[in-house]
N, C-alpha and C positions, 0 to 999 in steps of 0.2 A: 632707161635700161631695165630690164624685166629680171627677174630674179626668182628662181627655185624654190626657194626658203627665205620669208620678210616673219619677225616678231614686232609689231609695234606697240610700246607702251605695256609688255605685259606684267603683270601685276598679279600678286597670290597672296591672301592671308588665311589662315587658322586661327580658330580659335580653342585656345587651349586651359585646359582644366591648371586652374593653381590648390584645389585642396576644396574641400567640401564646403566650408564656410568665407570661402574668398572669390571675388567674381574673375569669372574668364579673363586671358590677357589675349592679345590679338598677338599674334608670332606673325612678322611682314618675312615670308618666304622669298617674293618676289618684287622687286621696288622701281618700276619700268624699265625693263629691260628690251632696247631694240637690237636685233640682229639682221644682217642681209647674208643670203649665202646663193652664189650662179650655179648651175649645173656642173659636174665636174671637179669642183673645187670640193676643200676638206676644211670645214670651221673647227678647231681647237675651242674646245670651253674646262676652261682651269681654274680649282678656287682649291681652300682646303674644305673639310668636312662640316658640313652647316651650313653652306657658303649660298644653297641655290639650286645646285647642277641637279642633283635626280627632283625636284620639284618641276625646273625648267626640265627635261625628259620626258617628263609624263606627261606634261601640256603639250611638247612636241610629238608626242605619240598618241595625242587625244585620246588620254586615258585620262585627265584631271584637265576639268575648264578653269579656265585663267578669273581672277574677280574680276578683271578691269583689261584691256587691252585684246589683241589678235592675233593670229596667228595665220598669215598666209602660204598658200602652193600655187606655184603659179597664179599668184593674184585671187587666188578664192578662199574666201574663209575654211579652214577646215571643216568648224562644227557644222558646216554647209553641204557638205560631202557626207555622203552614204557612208555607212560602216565598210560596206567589201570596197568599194572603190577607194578609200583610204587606206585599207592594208593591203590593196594592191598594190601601192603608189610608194606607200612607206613601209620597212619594217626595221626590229630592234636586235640589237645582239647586245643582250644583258650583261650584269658585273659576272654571275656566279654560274658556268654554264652547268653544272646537274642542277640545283633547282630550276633551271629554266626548261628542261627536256621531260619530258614524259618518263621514268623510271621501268612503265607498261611495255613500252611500243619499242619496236627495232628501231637503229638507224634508219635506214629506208624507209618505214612510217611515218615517223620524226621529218622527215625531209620533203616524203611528200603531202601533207598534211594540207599544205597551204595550196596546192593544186586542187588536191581533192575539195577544199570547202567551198573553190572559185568555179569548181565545175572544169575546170582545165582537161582535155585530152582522155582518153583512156587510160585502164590500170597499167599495161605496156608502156605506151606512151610516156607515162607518168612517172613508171620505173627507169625508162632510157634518160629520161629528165634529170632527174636526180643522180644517175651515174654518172651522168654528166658534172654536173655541179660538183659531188661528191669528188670527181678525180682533179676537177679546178681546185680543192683547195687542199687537197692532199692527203684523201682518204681512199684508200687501196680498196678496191671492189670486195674484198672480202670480209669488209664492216658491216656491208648492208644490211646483212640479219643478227649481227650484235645487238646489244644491249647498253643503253649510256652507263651502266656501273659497271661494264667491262673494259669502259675506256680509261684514258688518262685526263686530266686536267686538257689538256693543249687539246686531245682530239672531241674530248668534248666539247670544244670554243670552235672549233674546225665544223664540228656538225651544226653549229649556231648559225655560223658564218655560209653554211649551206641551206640551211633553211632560210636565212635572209634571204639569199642568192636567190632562188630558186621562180620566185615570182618576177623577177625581172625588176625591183623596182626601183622607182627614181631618186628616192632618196632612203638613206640608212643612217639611223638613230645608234652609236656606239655609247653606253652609258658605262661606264668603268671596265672594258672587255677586257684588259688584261691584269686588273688587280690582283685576281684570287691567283695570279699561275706565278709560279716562281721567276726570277728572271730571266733565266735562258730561257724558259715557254713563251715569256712575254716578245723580246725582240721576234723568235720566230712567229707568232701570231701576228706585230707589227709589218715586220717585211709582206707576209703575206697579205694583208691590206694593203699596203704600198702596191702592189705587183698586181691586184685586183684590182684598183683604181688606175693603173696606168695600163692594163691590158682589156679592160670591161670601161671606162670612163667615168668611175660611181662619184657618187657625190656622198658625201659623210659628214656629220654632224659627229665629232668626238668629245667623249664629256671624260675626262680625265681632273685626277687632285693634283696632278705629276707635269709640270711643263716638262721636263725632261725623257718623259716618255712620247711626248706627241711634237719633237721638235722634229722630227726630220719625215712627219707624215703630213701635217696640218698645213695649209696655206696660208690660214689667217689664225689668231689669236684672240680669245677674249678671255681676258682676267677676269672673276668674278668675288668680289667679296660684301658678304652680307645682302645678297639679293639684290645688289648690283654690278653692271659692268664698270672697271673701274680704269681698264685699260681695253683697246683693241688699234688690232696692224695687223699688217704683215709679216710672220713669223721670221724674216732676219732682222725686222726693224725692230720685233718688241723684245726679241734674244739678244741681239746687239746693242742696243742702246733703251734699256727700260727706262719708260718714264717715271712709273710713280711707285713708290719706294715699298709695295706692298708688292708689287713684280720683281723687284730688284730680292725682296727675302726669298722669294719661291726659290728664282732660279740659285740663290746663296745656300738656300737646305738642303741644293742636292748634296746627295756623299760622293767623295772622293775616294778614288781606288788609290790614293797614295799612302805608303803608312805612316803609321802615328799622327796623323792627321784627327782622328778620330771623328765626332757629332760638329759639323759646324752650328758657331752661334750666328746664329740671323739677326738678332738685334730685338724681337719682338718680345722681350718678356717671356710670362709665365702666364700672362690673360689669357682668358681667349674670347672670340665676337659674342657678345649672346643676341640673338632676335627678337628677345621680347625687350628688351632695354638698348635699344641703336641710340648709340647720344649724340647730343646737336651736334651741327657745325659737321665735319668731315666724320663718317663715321668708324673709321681708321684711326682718326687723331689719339685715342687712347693706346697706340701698339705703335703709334709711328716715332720712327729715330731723329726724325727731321721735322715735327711738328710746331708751330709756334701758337702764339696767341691766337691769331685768326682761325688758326685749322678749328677751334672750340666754338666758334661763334657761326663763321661763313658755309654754308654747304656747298664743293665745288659744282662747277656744271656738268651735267651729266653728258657721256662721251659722244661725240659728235660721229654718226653711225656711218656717215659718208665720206669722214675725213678721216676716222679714228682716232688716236689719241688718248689722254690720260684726265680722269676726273679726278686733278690736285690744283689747289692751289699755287702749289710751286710751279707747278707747270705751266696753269694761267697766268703767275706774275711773269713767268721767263718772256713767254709772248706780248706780254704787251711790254716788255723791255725792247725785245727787237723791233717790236714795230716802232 
């Protein structure tokens, strides 16, 4: 079965200054991480902060080469693709949409940018284009000669989300779109992904901290912690019955609209992961509620990319119980 988006084996380290008299530590950002994603579909990628996601981002947008492992489009290596035929094919809608926009250029320069650099159509042409696009995602024609500091939060993500648009391409890199926008901004920029992938057929790569923001967009699911995948499903299998108990705290930190409720506790302490110190055995086992002896010693197997699944030991002893 042929596949849109294949990551095999990727892999990323830094090396990072500890102080003038100490030698570099190696910080493992990425620690083989495979994904498959088909045309159409929407991969969820979840971790908390540190976890991975904007390192795997940048390799997916062939802005940072991987140390180890690849990254396929339709079966071809990227770093093998042209610069323009790559950002034809792909583009990003970043966390923070004014740094991402030109502060210089109108909305309609902004939008059509990525026309102009590909030689696309005439300046006419080019402008119909993007009024187009522009009225897809719900920006009233008399933006076009705005300014992104005249916008809001949500219309600047709107004019992201048309500049993506704009090139037609096949797959689109979402790396935290809706963090920076309060939460009503947020559902409505969601919905409108929602309603572009099921009226346009987009494919999306979502890189969110928040299961709870990408549960009722994503198709599939991958938990990432510590620069690795530690879970991946199908988004009712891994909501509904998480396997490995570092999914089980995400989805328990959402907050509740009920009162007096207040901060729930997820179980995880007051640690937090660090990268340059991963310790043996599971590298979880220091935050887990349900770790035992083995979790310190054995490191589970890493998630099975065709089957999905949970890389826990608890999970591997369950199965070879049933079996």
């Amino acid at each position: 079965m042929s596949y849109l988006l294949e990551t095999r084996g990727l892999t990323r380290r830094f090396q990072v200054s500890q102080g003038m008299f100490r030698p570099k530590a190696t910080l493992h950002a990425l620690n083989g991480v495979d994904l498959r994603l088909r045309k159409g579909e929407v991969l969820g990628i979840v971790g908390e902060s540190g976890c991975g996601k904007s390192t795997l981002a940048k390799i997916l947008l062939n802005l940072l080469a991987p140390s180890e492992g690849t990254v396929l489009l339709d079966g071809k290596d990227i770093r093998a693709l042209g610069r323009m035929e790559f950002t034809r094919r792909v583009q990003p809608v970043f966390q923070d949409p004014f740094s991402s926009l030109n502060p210089r250029k109108t909305i309609a320069d902004i939008v059509t940018m990525p026309l102009r650099v590909h030689g696309i159509g005439t300046d006419a042409e080019r402008r119909k284009r993007a009024a187009g696009i522009m009225d897809m995602v719900g920006l009233p024609a008399r933006f076009a000669e705005r300014y992104p500091k005249e916008l809001s939060g949500g219309q600047r993500q709107r004019v992201a989300i048309a500049r993506a648009l704009v090139m037609n391409p096949d797959l689109i890199i979402c790396d935290e779109p809706t963090s920076a926008l309060d939460a009503s901004v947020q559902s409505q920029i969601l919905n409108l992904l929602m309603d572009l992938k099921r009226d346009l057929g987009l494919t999306y790569v979502f890189i969110s901290h928040n299961l709870s923001v990408v549960e009722h967009l994503v198709d599939q699911v991958a938990v990432m912690y510590l620069g690795r995948v530690v879970e991946l499903g199908m988004t009712a299998q891994v909501f509904d019955a998480p396997q490995h108990p570092y999914t089980r705290a995400l989805l328990d930190s959402a907050l509740t609209v009920a009162p007096g409720q207040g901060v729930p506790d997820i179980g995880l302490g007051t640690a937090f992961p660090n990268p340059l110190a991963i310790p043996p055995g599971c590298p979880f086992q220091p935050r887990c509620p349900r770790a035992f002896d083995l979790c310190a010693q054995v490191r589970p197997q890493p998630v099975d990319v065709a089957a999905g699944g949970a890389a826990c030991l608890l999970t591997e002893e369950a199965l070879r119980g049933a079996a």
